[in-house]
PDB file with SEQRES, HELIX, SHEET and CRYST1 records, atoms N, CA, C and O in Angstrom:
SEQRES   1 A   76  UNK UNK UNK UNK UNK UNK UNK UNK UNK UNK UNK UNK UNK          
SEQRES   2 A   76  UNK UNK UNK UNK UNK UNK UNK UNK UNK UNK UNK UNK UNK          
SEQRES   3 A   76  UNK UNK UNK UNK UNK UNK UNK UNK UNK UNK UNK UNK UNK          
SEQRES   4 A   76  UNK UNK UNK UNK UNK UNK UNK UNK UNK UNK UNK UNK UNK          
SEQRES   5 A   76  UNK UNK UNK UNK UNK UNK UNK UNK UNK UNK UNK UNK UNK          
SEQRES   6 A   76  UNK UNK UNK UNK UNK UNK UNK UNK UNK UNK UNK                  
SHEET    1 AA1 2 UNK A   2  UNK A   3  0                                        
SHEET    2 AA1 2 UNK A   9  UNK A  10 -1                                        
SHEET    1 AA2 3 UNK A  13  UNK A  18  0                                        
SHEET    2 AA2 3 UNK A  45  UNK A  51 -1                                        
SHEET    3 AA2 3 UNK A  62  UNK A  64 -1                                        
SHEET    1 AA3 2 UNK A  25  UNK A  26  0                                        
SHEET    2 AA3 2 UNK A  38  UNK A  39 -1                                        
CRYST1    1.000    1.000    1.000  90.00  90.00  90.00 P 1           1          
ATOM      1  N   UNK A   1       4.184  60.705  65.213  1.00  0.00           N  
ATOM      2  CA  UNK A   1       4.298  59.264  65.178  1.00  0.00           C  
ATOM      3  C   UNK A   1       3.347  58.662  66.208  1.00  0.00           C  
ATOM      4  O   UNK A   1       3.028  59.140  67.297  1.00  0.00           O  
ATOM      5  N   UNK A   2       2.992  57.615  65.695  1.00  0.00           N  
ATOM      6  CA  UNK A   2       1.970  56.862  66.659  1.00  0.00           C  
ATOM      7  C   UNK A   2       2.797  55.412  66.817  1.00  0.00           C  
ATOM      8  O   UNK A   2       3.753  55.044  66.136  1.00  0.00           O  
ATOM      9  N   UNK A   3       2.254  54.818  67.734  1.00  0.00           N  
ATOM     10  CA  UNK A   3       2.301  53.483  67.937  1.00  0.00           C  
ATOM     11  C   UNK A   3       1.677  52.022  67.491  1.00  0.00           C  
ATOM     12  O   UNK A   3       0.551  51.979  67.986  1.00  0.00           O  
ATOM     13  N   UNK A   4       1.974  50.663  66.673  1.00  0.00           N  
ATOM     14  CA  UNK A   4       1.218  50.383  66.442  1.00  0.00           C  
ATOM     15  C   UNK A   4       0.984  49.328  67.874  1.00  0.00           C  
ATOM     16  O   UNK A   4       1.333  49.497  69.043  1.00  0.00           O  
ATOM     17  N   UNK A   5       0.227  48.175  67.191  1.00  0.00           N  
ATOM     18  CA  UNK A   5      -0.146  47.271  68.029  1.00  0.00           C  
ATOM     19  C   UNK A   5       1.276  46.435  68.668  1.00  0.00           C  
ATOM     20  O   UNK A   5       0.990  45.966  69.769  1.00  0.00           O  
ATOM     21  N   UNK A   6       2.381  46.202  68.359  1.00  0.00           N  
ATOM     22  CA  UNK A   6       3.374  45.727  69.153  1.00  0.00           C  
ATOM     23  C   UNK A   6       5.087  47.211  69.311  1.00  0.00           C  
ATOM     24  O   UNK A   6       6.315  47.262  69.234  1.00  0.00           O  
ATOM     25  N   UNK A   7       4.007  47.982  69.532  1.00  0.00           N  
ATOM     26  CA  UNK A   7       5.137  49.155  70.052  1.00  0.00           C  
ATOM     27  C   UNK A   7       5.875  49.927  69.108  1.00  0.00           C  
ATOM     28  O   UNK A   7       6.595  50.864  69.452  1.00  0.00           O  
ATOM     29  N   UNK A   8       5.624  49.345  67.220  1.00  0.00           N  
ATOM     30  CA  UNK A   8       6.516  49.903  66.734  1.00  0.00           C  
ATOM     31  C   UNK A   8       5.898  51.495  65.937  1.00  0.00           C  
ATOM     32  O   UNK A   8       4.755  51.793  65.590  1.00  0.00           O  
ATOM     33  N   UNK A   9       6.860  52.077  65.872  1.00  0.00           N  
ATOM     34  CA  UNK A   9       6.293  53.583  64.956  1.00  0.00           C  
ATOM     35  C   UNK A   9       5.747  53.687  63.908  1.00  0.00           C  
ATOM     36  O   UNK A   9       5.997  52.996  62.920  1.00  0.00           O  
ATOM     37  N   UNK A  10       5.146  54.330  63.959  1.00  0.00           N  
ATOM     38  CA  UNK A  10       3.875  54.362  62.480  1.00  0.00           C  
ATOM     39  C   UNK A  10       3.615  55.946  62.426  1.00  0.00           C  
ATOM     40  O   UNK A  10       3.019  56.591  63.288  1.00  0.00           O  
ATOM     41  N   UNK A  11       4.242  56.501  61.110  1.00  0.00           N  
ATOM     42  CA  UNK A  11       4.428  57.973  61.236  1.00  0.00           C  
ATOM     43  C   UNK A  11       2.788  57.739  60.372  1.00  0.00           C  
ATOM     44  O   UNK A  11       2.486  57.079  59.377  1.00  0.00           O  
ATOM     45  N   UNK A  12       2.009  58.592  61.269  1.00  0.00           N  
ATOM     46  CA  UNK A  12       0.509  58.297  60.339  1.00  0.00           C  
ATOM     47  C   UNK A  12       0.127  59.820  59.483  1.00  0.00           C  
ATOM     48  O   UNK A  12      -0.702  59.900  58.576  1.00  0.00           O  
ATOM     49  N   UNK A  13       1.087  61.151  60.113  1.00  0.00           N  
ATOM     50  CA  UNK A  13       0.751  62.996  59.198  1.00  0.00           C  
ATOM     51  C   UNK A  13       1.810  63.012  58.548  1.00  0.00           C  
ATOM     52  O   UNK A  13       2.743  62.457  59.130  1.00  0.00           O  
ATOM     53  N   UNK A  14       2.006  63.378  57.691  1.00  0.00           N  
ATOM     54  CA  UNK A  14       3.124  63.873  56.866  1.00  0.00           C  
ATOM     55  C   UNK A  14       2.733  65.431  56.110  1.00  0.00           C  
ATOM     56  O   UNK A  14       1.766  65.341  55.352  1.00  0.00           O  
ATOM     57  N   UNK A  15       3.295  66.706  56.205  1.00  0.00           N  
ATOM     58  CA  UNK A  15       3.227  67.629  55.472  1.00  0.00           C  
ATOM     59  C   UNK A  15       4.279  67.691  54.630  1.00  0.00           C  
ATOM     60  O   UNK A  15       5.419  67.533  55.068  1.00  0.00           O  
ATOM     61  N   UNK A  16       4.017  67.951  53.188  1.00  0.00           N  
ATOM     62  CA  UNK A  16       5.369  68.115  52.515  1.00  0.00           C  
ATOM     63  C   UNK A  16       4.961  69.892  51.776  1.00  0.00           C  
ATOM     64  O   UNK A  16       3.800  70.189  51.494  1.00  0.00           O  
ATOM     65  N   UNK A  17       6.085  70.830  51.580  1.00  0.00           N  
ATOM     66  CA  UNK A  17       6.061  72.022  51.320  1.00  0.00           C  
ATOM     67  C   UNK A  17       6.875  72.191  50.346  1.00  0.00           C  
ATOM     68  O   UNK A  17       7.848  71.453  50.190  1.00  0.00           O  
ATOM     69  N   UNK A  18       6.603  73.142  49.590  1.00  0.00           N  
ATOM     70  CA  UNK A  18       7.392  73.113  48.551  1.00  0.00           C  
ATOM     71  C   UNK A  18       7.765  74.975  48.092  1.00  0.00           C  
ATOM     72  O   UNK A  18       6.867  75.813  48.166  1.00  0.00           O  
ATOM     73  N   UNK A  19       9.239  75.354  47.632  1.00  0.00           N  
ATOM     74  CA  UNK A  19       9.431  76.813  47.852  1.00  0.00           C  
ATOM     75  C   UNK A  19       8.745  77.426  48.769  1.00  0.00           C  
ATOM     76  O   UNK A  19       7.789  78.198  48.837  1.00  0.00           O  
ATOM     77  N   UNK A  20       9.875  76.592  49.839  1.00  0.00           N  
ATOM     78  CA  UNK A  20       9.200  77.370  51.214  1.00  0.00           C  
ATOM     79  C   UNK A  20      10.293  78.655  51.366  1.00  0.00           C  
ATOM     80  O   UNK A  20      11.452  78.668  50.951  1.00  0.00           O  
ATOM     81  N   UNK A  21       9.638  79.638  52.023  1.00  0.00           N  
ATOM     82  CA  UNK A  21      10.553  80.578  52.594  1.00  0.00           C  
ATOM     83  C   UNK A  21      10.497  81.549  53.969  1.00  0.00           C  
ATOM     84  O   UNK A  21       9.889  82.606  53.800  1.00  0.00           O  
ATOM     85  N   UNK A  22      10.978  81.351  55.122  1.00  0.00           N  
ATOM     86  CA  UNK A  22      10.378  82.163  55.843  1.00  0.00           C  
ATOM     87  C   UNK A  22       9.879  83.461  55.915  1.00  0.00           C  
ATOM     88  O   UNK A  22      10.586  84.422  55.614  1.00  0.00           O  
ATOM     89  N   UNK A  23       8.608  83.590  56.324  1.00  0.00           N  
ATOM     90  CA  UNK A  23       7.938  85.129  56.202  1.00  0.00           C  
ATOM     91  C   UNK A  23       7.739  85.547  57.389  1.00  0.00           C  
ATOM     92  O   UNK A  23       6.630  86.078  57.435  1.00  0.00           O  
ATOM     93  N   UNK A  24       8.463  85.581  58.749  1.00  0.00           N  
ATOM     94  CA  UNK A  24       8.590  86.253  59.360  1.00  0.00           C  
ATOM     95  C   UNK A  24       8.947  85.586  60.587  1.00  0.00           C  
ATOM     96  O   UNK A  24       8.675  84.386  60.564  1.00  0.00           O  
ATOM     97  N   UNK A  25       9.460  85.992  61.621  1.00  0.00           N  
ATOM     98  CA  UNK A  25      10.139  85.179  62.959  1.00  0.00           C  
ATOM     99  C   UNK A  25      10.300  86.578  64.079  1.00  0.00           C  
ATOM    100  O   UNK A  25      10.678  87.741  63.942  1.00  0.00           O  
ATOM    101  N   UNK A  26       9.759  85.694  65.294  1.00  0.00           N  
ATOM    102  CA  UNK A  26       9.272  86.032  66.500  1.00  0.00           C  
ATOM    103  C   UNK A  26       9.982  85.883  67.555  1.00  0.00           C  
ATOM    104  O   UNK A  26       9.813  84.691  67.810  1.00  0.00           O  
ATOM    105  N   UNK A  27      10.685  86.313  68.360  1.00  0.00           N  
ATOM    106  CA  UNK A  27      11.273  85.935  70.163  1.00  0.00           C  
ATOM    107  C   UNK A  27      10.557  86.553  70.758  1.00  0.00           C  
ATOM    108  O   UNK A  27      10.083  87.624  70.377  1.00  0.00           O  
ATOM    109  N   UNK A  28      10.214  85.717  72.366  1.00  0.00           N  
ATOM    110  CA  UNK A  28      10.023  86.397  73.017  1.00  0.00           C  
ATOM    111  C   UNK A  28       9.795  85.114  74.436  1.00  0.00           C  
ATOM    112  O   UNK A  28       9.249  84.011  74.427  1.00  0.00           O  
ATOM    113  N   UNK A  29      10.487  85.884  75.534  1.00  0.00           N  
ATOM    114  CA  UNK A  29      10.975  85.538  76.484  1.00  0.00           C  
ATOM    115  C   UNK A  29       9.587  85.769  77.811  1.00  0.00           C  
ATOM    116  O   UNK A  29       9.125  86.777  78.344  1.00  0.00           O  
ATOM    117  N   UNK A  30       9.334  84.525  77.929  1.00  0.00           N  
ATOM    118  CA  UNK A  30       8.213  84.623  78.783  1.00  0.00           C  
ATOM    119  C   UNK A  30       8.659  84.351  80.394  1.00  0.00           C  
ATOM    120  O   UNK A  30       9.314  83.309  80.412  1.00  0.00           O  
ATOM    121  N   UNK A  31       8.546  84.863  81.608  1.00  0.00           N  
ATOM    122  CA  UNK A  31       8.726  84.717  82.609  1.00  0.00           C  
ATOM    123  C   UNK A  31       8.420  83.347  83.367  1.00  0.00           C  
ATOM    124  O   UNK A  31       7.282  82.932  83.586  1.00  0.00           O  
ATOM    125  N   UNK A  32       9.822  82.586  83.803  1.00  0.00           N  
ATOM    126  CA  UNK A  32       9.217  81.425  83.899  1.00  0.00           C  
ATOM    127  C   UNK A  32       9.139  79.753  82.970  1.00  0.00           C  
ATOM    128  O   UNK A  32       9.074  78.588  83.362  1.00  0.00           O  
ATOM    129  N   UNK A  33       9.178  80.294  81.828  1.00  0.00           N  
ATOM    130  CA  UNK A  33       8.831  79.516  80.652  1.00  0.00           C  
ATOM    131  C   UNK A  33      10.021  79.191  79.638  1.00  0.00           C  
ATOM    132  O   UNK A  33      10.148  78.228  78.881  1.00  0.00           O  
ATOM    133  N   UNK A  34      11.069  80.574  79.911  1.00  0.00           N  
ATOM    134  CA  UNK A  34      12.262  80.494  78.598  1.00  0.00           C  
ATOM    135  C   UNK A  34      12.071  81.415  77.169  1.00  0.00           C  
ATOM    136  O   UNK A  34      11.365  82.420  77.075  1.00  0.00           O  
ATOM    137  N   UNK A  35      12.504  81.091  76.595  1.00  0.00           N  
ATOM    138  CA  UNK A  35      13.035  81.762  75.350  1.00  0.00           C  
ATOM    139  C   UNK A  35      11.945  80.625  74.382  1.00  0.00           C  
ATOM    140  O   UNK A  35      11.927  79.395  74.400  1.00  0.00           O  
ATOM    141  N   UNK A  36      11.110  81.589  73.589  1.00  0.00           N  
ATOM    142  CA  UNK A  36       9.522  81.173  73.044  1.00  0.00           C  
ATOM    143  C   UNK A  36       9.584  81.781  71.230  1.00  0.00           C  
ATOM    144  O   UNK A  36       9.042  82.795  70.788  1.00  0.00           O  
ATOM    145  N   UNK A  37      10.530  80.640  70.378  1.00  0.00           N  
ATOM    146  CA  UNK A  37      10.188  80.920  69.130  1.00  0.00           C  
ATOM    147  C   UNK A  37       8.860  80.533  68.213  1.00  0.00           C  
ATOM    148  O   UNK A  37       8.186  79.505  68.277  1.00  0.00           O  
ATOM    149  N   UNK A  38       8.642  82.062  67.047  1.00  0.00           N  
ATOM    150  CA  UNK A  38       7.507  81.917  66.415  1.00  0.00           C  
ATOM    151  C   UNK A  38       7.787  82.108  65.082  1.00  0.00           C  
ATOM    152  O   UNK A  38       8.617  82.992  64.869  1.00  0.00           O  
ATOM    153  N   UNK A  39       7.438  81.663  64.331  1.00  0.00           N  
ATOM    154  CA  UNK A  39       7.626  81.594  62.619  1.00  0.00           C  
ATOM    155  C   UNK A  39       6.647  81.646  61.870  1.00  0.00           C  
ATOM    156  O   UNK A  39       5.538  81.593  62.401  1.00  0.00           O  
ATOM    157  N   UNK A  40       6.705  81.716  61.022  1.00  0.00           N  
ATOM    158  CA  UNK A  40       5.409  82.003  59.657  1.00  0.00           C  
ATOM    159  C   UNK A  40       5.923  81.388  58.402  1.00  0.00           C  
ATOM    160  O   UNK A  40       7.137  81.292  58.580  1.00  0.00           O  
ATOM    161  N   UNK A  41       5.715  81.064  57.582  1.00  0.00           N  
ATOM    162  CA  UNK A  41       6.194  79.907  56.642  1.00  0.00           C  
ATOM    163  C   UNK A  41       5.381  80.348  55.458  1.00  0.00           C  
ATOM    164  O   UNK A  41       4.157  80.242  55.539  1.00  0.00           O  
ATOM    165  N   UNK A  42       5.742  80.665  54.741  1.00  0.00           N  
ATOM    166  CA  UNK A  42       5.284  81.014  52.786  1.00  0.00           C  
ATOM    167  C   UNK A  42       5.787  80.015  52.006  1.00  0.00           C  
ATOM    168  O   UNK A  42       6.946  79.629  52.161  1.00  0.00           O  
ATOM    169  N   UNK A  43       4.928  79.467  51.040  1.00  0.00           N  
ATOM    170  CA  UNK A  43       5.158  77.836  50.051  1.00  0.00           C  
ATOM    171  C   UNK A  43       4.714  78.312  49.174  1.00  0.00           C  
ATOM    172  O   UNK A  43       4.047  79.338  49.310  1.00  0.00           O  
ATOM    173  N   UNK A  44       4.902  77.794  48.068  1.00  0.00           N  
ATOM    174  CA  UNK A  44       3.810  77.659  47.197  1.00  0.00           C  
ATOM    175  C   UNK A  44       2.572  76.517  47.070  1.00  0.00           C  
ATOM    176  O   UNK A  44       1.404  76.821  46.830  1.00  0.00           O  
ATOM    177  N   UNK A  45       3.059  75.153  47.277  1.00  0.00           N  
ATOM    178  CA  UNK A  45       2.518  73.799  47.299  1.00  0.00           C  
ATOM    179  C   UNK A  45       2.943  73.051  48.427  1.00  0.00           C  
ATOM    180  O   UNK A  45       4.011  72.762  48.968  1.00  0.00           O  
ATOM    181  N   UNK A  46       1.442  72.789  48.633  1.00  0.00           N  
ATOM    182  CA  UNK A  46       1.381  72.072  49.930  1.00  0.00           C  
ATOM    183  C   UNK A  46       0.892  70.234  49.565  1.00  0.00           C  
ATOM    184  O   UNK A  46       0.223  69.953  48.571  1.00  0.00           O  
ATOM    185  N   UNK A  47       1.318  69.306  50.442  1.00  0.00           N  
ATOM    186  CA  UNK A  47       0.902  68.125  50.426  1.00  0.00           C  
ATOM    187  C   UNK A  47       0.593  67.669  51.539  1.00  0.00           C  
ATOM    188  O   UNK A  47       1.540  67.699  52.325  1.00  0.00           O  
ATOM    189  N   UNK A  48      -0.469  67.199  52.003  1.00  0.00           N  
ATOM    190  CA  UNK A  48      -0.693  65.852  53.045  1.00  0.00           C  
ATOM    191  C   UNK A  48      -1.099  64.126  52.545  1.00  0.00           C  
ATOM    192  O   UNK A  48      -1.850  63.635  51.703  1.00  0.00           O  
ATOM    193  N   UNK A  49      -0.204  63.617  53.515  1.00  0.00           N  
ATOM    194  CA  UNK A  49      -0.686  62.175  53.108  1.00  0.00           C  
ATOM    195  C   UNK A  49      -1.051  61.784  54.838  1.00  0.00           C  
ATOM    196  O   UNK A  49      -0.527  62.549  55.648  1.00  0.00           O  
ATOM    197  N   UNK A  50      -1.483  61.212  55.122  1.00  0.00           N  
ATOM    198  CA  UNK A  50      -2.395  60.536  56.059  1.00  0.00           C  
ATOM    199  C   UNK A  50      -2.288  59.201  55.978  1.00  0.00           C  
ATOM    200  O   UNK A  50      -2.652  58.778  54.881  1.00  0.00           O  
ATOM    201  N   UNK A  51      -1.794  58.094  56.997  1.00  0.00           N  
ATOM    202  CA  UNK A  51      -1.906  56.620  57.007  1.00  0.00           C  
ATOM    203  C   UNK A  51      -2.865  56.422  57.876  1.00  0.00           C  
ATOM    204  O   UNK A  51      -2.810  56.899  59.010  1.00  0.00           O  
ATOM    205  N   UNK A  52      -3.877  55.679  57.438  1.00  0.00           N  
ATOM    206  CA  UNK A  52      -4.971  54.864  58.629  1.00  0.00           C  
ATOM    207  C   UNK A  52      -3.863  54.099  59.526  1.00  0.00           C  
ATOM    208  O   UNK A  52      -2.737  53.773  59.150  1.00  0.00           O  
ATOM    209  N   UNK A  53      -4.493  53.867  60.920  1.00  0.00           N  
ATOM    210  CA  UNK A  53      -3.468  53.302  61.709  1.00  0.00           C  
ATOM    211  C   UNK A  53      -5.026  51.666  61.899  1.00  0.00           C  
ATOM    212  O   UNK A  53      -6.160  51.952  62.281  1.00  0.00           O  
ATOM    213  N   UNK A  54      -4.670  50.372  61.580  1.00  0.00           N  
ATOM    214  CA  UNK A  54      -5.851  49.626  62.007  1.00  0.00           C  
ATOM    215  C   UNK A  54      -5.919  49.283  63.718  1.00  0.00           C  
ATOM    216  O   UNK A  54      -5.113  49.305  64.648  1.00  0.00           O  
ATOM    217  N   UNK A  55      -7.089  49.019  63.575  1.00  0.00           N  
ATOM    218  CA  UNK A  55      -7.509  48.719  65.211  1.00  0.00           C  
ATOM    219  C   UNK A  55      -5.855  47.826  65.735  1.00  0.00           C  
ATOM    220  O   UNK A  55      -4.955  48.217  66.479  1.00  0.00           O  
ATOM    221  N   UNK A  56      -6.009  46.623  65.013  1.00  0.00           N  
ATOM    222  CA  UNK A  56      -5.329  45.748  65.599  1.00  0.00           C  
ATOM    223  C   UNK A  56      -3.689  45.985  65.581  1.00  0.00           C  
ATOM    224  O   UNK A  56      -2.664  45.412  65.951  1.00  0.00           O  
ATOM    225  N   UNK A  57      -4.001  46.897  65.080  1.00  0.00           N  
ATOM    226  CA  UNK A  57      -1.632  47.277  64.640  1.00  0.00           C  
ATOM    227  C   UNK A  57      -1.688  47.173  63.526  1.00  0.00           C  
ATOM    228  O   UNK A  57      -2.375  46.458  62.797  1.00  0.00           O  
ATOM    229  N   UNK A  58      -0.398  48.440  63.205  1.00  0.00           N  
ATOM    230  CA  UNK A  58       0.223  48.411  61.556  1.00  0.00           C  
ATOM    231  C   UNK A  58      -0.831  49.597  61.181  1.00  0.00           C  
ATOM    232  O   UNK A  58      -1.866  50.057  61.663  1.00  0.00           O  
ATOM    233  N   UNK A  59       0.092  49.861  59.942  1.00  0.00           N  
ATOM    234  CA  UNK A  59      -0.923  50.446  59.202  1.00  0.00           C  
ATOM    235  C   UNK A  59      -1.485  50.178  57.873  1.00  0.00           C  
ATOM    236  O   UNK A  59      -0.976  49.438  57.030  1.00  0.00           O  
ATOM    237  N   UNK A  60      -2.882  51.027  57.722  1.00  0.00           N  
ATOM    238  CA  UNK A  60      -3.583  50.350  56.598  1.00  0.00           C  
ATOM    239  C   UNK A  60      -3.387  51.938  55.625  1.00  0.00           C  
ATOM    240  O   UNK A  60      -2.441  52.715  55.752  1.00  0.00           O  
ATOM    241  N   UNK A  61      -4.377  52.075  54.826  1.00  0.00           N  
ATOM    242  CA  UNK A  61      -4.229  52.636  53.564  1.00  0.00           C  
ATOM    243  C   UNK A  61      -3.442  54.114  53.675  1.00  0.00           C  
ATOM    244  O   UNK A  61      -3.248  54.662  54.760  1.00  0.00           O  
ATOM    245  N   UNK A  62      -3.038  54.648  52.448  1.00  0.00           N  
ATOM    246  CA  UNK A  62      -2.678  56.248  52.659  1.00  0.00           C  
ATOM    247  C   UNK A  62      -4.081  57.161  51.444  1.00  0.00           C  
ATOM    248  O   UNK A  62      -4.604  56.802  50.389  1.00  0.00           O  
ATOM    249  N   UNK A  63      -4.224  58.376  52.284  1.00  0.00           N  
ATOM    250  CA  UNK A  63      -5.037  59.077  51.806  1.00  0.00           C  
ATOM    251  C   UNK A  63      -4.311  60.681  51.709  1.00  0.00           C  
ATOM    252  O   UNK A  63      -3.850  61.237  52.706  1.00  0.00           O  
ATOM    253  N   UNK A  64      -4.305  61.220  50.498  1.00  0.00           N  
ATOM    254  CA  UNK A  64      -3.686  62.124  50.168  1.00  0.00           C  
ATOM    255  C   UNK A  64      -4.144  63.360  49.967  1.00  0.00           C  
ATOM    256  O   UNK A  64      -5.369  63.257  49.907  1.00  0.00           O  
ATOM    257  N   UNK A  65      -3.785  64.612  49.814  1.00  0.00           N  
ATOM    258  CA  UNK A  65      -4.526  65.835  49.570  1.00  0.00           C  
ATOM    259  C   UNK A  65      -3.455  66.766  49.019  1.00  0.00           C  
ATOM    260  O   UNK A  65      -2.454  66.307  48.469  1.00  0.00           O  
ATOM    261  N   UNK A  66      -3.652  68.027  49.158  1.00  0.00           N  
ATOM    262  CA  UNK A  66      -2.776  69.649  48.793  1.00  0.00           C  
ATOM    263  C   UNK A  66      -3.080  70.324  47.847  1.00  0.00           C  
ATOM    264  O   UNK A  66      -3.497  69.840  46.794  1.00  0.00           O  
ATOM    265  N   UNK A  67      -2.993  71.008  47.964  1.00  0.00           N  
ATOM    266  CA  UNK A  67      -3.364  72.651  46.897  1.00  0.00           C  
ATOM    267  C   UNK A  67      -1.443  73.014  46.343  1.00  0.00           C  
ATOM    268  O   UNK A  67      -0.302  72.842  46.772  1.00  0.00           O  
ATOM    269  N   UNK A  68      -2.059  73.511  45.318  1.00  0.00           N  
ATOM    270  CA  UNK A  68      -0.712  74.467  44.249  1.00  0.00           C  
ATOM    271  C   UNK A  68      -1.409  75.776  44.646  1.00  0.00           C  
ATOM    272  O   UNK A  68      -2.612  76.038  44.613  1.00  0.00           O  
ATOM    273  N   UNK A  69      -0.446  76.482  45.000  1.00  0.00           N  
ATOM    274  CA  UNK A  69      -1.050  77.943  45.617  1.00  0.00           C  
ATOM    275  C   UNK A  69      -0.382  78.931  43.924  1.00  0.00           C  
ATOM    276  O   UNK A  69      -1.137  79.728  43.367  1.00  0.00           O  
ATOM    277  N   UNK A  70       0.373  78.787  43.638  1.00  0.00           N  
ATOM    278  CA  UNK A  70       1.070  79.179  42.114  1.00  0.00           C  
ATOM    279  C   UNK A  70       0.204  79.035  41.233  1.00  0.00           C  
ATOM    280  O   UNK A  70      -0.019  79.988  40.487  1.00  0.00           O  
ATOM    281  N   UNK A  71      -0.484  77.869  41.086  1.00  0.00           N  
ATOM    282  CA  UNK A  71      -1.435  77.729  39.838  1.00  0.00           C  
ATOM    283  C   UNK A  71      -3.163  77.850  40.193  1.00  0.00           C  
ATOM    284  O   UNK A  71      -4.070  77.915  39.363  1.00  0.00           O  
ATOM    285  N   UNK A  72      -3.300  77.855  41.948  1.00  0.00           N  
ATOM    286  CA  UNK A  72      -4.619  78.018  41.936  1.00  0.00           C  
ATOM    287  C   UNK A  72      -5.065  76.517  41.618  1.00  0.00           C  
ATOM    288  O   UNK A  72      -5.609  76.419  40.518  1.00  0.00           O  
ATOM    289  N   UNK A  73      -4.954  75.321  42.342  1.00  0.00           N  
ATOM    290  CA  UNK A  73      -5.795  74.163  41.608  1.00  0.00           C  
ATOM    291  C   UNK A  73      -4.974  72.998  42.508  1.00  0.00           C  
ATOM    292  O   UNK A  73      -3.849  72.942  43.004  1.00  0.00           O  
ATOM    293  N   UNK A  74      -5.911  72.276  42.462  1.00  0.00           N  
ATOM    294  CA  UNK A  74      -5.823  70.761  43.920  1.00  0.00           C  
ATOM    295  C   UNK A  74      -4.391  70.163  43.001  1.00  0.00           C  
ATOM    296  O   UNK A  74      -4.192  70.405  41.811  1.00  0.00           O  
ATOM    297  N   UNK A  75      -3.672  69.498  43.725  1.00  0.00           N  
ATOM    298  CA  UNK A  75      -2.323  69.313  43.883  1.00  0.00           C  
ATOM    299  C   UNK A  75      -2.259  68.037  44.873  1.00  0.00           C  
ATOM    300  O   UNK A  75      -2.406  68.088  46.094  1.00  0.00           O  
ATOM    301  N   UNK A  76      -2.015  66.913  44.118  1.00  0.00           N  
ATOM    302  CA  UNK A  76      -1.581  65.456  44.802  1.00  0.00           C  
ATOM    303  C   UNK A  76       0.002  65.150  44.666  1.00  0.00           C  
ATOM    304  O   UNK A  76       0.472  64.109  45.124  1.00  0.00           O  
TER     305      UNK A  76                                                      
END                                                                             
């Protein structure tokens, strides 16, 4: 989340996933630091949308993307 021009939130990344399933998970305890989780994540279809944030506040357009990993081929 970002900020716009009078303080309010403007979520500008969005990932969306689709038949996700975890593919693998990690501990490990670093000296100092705490207890340090790691994950790996398997989907089939992925999405990004993106909001321009404008100079002056608010936001302006959305720009979209993602791949179908199942069918091999761009995915909006």
């Amino acid at each position: 989340m970002r900020a716009d021009g009078d303080g309010s939130r403007i979520k500008y990344y969005e990932v969306e996933l689709s038949n996700v399933l975890i593919g693998s998970m990690d501990q490990v305890a670093y000296e100092g630091s705490g207890l340090h989780d790691s994950f790996t994540l398997k989907f089939s279809k992925v999405k990004w949308t993106y909001t321009q944030q404008k100079i002056s506040g608010g936001s302006g357009g959305n720009t979209y993307g993602g791949w179908d990993l199942s069918n091999n081929r761009i995915s909006c």
